[in-house]
DOSEPA-624689 format. One record per residue: residue number from 1; y, z, x of N, C-alpha, C, CB in turn; residue in one letter. Coordinates in nm, 2 decimals, decimal comma, padded with zeros to 4 digits. Glycine has a CB too. Example, Ala and Ser with C-alpha at 12.3 -4.5 7.8 and 13.67 -1.06 7.14 Angstrom:
! residues 2
resi|n_c2|n_c3|n_c1|ca_c2|ca_c3|ca_c1|c_c2|c_c3|c_c1|cb_c2|cb_c3|cb_c1|resn
1|-00,57|00,78|01,32|-00,45|00,78|01,23|-00,33|00,78|01,32|-00,45|00,90|01,13|a
2|-00,22|00,71|01,28|-00,11|00,71|01,37|00,00|00,79|01,29|-00,06|00,57|01,41|s
! end
This chain:
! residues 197
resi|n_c2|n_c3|n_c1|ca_c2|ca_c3|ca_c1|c_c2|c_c3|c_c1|cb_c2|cb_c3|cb_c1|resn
1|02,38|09,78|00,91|02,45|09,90|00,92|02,44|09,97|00,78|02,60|09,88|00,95|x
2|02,42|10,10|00,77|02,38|10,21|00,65|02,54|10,23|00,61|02,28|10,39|00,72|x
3|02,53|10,23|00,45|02,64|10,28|00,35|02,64|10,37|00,42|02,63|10,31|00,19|x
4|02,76|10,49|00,45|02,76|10,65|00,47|02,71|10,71|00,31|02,94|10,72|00,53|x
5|02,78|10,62|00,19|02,77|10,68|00,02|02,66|10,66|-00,01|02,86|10,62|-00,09|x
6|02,57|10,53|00,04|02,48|10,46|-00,04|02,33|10,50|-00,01|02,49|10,32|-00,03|x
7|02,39|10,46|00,16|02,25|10,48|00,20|02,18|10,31|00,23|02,17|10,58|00,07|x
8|02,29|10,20|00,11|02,21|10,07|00,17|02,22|10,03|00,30|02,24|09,95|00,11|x
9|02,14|09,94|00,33|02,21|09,85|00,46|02,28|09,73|00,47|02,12|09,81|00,53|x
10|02,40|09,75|00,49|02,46|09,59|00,47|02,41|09,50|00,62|02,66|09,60|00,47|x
11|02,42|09,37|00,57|02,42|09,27|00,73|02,54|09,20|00,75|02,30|09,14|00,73|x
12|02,57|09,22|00,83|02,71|09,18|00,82|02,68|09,00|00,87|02,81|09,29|00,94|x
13|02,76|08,90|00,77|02,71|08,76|00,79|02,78|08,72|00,92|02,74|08,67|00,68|x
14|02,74|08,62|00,99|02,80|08,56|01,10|02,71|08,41|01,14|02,79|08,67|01,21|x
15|02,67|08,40|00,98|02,66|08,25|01,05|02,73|08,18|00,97|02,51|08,18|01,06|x
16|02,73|08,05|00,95|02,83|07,96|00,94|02,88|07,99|00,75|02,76|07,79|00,99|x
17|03,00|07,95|00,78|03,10|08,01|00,64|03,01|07,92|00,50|03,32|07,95|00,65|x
18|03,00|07,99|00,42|02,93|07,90|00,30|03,07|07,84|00,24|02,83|08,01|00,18|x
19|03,03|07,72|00,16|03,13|07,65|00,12|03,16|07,51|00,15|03,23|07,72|00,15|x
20|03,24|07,48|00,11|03,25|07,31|00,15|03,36|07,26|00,29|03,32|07,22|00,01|x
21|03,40|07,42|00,37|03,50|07,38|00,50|03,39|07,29|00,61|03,57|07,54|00,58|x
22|03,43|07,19|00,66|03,40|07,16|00,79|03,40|07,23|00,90|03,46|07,08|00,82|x
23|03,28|07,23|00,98|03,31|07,26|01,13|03,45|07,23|01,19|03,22|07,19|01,22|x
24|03,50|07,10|01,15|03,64|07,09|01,24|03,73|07,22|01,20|03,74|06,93|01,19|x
25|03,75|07,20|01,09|03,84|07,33|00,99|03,81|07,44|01,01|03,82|07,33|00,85|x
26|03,66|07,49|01,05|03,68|07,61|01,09|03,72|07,67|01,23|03,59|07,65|01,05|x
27|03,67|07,54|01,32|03,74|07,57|01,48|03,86|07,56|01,47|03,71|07,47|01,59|x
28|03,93|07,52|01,37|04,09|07,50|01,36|04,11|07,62|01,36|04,16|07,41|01,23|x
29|04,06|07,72|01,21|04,12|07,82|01,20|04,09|07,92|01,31|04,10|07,87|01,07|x
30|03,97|07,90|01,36|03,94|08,01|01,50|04,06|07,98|01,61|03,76|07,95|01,59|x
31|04,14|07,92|01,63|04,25|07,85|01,69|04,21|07,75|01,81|04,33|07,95|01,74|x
32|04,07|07,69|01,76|04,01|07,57|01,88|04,12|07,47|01,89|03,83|07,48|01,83|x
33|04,15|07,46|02,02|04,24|07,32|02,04|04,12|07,22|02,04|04,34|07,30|02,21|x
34|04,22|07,12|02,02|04,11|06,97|02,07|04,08|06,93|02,15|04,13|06,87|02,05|x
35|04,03|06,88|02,25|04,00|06,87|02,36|03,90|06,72|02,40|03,94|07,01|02,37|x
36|03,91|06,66|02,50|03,83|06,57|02,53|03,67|06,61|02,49|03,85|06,54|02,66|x
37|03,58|06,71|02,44|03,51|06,71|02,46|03,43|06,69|02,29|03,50|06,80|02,56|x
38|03,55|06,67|02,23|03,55|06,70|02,07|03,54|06,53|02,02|03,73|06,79|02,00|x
39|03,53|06,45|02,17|03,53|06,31|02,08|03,37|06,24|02,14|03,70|06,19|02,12|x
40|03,35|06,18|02,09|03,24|06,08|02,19|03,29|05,99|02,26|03,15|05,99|02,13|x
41|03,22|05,97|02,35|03,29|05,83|02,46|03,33|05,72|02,44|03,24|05,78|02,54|x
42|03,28|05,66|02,35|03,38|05,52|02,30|03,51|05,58|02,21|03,27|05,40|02,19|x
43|03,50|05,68|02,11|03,63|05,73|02,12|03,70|05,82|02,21|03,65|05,78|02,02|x
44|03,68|05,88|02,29|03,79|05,90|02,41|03,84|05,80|02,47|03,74|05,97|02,52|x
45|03,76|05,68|02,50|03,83|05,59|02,56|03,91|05,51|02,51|03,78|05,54|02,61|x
46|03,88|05,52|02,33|03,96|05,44|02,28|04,13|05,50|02,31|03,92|05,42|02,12|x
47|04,09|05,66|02,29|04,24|05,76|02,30|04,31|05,74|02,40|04,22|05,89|02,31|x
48|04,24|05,76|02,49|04,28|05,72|02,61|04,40|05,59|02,66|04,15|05,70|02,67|x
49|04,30|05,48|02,62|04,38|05,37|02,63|04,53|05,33|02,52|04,27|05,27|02,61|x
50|04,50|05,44|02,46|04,62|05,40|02,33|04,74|05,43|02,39|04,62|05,49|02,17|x
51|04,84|05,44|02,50|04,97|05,49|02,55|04,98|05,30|02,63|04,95|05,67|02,68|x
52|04,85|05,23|02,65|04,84|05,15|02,74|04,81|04,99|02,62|04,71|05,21|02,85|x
53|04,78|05,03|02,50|04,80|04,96|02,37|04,96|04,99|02,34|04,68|05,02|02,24|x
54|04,99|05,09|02,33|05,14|05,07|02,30|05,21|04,99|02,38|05,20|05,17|02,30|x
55|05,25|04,98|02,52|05,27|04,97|02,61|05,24|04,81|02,64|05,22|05,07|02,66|x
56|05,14|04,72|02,58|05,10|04,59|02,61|05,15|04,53|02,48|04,94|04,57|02,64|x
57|05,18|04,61|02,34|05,22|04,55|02,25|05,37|04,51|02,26|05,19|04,61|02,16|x
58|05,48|04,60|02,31|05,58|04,62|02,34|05,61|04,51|02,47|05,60|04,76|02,36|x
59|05,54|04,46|02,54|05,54|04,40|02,65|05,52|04,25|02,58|05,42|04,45|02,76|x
60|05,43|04,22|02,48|05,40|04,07|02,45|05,49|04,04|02,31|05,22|04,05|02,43|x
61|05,58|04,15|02,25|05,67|04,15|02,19|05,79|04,04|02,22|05,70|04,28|02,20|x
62|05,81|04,08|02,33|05,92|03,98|02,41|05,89|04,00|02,53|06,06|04,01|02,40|x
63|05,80|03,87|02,57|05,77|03,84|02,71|05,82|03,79|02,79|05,70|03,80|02,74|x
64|05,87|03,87|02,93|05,99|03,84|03,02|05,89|03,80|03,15|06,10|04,00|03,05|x
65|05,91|03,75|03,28|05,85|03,72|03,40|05,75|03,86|03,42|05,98|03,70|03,53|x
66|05,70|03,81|03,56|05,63|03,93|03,62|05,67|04,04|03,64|05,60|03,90|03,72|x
67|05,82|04,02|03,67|05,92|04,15|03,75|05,91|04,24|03,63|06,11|04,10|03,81|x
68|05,98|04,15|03,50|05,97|04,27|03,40|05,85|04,32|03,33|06,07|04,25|03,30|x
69|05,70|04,21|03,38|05,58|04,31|03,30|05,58|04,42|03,42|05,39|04,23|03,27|x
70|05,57|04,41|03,50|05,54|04,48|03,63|05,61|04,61|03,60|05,59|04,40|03,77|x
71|05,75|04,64|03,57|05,85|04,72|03,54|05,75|04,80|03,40|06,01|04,62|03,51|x
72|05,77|04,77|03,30|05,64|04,76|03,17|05,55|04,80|03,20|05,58|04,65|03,12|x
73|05,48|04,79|03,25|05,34|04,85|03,25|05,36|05,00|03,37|05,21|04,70|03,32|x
74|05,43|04,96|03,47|05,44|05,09|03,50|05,50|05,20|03,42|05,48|05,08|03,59|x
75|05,60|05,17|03,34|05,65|05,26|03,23|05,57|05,27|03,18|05,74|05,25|03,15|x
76|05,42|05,20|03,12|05,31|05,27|03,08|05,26|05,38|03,12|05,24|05,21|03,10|x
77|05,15|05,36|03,22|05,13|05,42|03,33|05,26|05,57|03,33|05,16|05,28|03,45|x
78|05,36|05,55|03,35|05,40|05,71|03,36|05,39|05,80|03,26|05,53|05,72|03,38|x
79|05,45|05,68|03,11|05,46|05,78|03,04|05,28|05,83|02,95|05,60|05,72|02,94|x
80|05,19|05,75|03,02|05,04|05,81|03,00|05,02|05,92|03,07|04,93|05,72|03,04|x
81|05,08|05,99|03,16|05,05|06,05|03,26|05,17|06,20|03,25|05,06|05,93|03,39|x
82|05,25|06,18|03,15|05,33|06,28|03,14|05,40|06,31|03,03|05,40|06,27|03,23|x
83|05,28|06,37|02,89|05,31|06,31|02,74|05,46|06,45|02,74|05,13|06,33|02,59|x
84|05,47|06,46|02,59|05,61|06,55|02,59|05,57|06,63|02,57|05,72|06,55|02,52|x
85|05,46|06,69|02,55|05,42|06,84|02,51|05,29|06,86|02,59|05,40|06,86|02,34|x
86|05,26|06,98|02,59|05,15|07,06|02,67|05,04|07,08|02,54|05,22|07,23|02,75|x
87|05,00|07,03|02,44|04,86|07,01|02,41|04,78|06,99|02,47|04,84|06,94|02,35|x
88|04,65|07,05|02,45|04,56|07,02|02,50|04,49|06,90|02,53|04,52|07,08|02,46|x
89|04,48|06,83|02,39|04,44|06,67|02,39|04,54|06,58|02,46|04,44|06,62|02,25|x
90|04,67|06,60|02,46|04,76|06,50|02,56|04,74|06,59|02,71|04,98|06,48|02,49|x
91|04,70|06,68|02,76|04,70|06,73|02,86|04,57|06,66|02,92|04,72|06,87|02,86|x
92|04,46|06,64|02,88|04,34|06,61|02,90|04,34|06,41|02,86|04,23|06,72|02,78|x
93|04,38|06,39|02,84|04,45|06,22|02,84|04,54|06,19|02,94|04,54|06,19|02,71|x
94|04,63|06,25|02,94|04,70|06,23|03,10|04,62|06,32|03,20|04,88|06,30|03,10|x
95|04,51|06,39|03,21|04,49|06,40|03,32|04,35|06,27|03,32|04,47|06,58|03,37|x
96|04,28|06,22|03,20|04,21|06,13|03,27|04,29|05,99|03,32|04,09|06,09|03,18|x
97|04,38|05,96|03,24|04,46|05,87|03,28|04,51|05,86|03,45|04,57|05,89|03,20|x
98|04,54|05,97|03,48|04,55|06,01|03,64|04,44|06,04|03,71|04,63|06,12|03,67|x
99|04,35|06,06|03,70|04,22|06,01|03,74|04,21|05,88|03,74|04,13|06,06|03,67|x
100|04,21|05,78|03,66|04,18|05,64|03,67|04,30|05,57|03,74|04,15|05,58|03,53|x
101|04,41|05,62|03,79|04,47|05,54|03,84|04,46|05,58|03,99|04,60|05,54|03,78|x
102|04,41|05,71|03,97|04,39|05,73|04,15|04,29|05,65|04,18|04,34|05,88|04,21|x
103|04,20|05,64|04,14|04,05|05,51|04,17|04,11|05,38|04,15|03,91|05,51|04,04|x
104|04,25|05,32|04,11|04,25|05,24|04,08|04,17|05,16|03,99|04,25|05,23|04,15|x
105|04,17|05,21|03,87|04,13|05,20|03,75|04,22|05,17|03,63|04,06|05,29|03,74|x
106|04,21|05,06|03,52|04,26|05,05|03,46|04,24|05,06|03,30|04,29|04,97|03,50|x
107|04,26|05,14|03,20|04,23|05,18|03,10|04,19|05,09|03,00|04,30|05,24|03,08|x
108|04,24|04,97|03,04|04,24|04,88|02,92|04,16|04,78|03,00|04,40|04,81|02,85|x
109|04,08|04,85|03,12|04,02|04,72|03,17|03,84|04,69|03,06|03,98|04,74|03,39|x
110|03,84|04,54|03,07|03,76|04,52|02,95|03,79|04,52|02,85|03,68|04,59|02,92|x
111|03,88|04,60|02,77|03,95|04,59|02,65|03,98|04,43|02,59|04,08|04,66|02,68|x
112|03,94|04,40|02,51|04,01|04,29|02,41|04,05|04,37|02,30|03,92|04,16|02,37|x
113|04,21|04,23|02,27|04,23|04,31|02,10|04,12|04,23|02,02|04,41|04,28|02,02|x
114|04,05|04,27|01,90|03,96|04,22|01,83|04,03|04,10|01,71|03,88|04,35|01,75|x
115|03,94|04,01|01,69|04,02|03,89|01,61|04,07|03,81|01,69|04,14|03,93|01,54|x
116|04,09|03,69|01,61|04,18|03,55|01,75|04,29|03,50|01,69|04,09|03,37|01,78|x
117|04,37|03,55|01,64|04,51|03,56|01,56|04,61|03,66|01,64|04,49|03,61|01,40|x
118|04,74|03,69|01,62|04,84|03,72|01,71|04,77|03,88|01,74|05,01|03,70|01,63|x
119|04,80|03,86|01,86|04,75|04,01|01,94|04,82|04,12|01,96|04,72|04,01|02,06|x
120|04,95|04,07|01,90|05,03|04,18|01,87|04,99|04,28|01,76|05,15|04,13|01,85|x
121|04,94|04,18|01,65|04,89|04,30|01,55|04,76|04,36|01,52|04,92|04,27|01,42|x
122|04,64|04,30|01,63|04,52|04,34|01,70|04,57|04,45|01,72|04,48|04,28|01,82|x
123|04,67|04,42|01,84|04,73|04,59|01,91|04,78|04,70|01,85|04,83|04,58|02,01|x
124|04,83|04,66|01,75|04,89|04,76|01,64|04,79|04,81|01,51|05,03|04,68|01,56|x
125|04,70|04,74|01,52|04,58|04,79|01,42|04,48|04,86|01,50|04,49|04,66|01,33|x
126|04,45|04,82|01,64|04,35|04,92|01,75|04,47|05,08|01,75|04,32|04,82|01,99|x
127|04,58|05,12|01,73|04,64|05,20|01,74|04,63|05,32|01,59|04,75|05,12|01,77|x
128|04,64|05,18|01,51|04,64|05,26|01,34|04,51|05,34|01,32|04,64|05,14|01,20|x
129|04,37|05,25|01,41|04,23|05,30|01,37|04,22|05,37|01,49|04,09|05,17|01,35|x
130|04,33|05,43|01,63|04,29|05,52|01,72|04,34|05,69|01,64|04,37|05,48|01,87|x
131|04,49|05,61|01,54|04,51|05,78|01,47|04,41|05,80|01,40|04,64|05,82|01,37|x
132|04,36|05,75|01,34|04,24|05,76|01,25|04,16|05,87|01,31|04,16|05,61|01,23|x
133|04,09|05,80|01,47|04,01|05,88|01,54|04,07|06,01|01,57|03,98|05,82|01,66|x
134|04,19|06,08|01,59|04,28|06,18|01,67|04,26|06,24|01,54|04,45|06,15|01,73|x
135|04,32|06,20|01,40|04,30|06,30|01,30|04,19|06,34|01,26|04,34|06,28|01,21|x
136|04,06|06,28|01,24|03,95|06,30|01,22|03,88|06,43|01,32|03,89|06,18|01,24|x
137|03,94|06,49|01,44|03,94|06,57|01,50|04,03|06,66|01,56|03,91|06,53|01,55|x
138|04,14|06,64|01,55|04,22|06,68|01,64|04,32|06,78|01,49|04,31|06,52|01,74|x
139|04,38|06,87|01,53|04,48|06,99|01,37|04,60|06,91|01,34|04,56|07,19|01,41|x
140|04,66|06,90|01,28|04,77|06,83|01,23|04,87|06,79|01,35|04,84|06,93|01,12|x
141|04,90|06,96|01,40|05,01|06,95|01,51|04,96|06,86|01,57|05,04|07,05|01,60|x
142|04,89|06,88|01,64|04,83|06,81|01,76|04,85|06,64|01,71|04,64|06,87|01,79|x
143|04,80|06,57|01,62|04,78|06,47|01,59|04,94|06,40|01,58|04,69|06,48|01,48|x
144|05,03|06,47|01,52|05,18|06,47|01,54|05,20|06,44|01,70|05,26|06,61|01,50|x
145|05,19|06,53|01,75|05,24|06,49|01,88|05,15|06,41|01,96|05,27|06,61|01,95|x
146|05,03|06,37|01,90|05,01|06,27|02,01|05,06|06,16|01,90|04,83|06,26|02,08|x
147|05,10|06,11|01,78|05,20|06,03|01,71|05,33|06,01|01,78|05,23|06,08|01,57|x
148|05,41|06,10|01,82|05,54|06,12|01,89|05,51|06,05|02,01|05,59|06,28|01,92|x
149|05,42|06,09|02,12|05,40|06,04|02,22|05,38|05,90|02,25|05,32|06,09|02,24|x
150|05,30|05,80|02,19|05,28|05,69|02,10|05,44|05,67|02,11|05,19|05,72|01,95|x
151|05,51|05,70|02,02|05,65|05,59|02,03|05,75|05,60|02,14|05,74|05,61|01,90|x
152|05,70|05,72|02,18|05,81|05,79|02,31|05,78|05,66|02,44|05,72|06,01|02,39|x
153|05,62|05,61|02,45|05,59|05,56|02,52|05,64|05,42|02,53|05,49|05,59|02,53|x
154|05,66|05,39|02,38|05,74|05,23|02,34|05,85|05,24|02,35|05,72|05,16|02,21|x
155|05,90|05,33|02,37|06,04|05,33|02,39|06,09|05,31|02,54|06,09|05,45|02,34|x
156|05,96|05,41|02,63|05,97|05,40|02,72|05,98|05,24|02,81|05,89|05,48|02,73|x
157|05,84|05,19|02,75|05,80|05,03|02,79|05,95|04,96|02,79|05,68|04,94|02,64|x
158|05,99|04,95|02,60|06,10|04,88|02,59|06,27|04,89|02,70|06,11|04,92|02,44|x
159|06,27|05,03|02,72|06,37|05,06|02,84|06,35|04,99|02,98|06,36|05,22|02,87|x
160|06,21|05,00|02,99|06,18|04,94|03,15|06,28|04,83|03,23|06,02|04,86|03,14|x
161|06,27|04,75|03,15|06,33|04,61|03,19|06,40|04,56|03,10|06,23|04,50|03,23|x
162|06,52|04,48|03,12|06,60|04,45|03,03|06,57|04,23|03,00|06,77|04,52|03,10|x
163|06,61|04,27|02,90|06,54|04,15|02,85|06,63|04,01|02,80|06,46|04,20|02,73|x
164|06,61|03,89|02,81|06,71|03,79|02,81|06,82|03,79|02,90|06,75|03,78|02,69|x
165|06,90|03,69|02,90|07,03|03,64|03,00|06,98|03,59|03,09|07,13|03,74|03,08|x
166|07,04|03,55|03,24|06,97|03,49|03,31|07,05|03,58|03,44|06,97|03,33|03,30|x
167|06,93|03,62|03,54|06,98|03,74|03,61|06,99|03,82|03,58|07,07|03,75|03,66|x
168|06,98|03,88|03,47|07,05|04,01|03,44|07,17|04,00|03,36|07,10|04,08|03,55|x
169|07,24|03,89|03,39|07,42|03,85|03,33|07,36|03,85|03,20|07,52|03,66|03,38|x
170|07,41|03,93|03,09|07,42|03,86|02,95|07,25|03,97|02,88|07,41|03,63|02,97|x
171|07,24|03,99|02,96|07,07|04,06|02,91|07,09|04,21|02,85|06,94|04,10|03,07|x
172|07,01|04,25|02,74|06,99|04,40|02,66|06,87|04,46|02,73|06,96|04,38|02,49|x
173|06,90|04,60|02,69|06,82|04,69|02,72|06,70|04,65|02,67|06,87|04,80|02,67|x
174|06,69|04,68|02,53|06,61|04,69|02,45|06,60|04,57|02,34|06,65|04,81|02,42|x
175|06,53|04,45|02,31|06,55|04,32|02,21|06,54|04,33|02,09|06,48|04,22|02,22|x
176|06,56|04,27|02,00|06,51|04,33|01,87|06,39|04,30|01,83|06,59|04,30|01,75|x
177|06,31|04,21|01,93|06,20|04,20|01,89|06,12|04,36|01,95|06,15|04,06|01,94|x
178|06,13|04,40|02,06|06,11|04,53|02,09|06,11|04,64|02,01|06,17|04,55|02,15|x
179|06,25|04,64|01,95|06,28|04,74|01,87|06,19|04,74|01,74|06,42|04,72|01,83|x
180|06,14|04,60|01,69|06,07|04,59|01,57|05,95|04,69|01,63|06,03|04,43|01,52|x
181|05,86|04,60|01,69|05,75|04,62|01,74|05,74|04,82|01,76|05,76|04,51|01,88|x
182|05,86|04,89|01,81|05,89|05,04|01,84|05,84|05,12|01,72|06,06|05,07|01,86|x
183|05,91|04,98|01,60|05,92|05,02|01,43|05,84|05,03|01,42|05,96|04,97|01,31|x
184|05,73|04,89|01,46|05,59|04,89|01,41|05,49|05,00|01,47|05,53|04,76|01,43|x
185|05,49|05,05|01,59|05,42|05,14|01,66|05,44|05,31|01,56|05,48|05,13|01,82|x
186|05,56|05,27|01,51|05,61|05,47|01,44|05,54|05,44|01,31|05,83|05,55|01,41|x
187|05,53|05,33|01,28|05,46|05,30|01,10|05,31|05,33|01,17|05,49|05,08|00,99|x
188|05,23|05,29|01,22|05,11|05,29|01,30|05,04|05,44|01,30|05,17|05,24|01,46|x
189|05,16|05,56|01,34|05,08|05,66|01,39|05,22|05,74|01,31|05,03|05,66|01,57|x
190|05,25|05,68|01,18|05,31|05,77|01,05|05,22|05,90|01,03|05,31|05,66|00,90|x
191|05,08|05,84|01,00|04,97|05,94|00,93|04,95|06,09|01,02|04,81|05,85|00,92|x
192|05,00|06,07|01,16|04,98|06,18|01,22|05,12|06,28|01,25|04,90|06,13|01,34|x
193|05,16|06,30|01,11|05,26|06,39|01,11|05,35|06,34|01,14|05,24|06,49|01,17|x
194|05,44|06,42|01,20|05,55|06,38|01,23|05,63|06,27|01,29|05,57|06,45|01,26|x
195|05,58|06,19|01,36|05,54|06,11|01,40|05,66|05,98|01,38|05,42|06,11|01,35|x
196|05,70|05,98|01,21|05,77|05,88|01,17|05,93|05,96|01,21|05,73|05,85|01,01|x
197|05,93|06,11|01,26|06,07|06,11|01,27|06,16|06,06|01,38|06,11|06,23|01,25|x
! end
């Protein structure tokens, strides 16, 4: 386009911003949500499965009969399928999540925790290196609330079934080994904002 004063021609730039911002950073500021299509497939599925890592850690925390994994894991299962907020990345996680359960599919099928030492903190370190993955892609908010979600869901697990007594007589909600384990899941996915409140 011609100065009207000059007479030069300017070009107006439009390719990528000079400087040291990332592509992530600049789809951030264009207002790109995150989206399943922003990860590769072994990390989507790691994402994926992380409501179902929370959810198995909280379960082998304090392990009750069948009745109460059974109870557990379906509080998985829901609360994968219906995070607290309408993000795009937890909207696209609960809807593959619901996809795989309509097929009868299980997210963690195949899954091992890595290492042969207690699997509880397997399960809490596959969680620490999944925020890793969410922030590396995903804007602050977003990574917050899929942090929130994450404990919402251990809370959820830990509510499912009540734990110790016999019958029911004498049994808690929630154990304190649970409750730790709740602790340990909000320290876990601290880094993604808000997360720890």
């Amino acid at each position: 386009m011609a100065s009207p004063l000059t007479g030069e021609t300017r070009h107006h730039h439009t390719g990528p911003t000079p400087g040291a911002i990332d592509s992530v950073r600049i789809e951030r500021l264009r207002g790109h949500m995150t989206s399943k299509s922003d990860f590769s497939e072994d990390e989507w599925a790691q994402v994926v499965r992380a409501p179902f890592v929370v959810g198995l850690a909280v379960t082998l925390s304090d392990p009750g009969g069948p009745i109460e994994a059974s109870k557990e894991q379906m509080a998985s299962i829901r609360g994968a399928m219906n995070p607290p907020s309408r993000e795009e990345l937890l909207t696209d996680v609960a809807l593959d999540v619901q996809g795989m359960t309509q097929k009868r599919e299980h997210p963690l099928k195949g899954y091992r925790p890595a290492g042969g030492g207690d699997p509880r903190q397997a399960l809490l370190e596959e969680l620490r290196t999944t925020r890793g993955v969410v922030e590396s892609k995903a804007t602050s908010e977003e990574g917050a609330a899929f942090g929130r979600w994450m404990v919402d869901v251990a809370q959820a697990v830990a509510d499912a079934a009540k734990e110790g007594g016999f019958m029911g007589i004498g049994a808690t909600r929630v154990s304190d080994r649970e409750e730790a384990v709740i602790d340990q899941v909000r320290a876990a996915v601290a880094g993604t904002g808000e997360a720890q409140a």
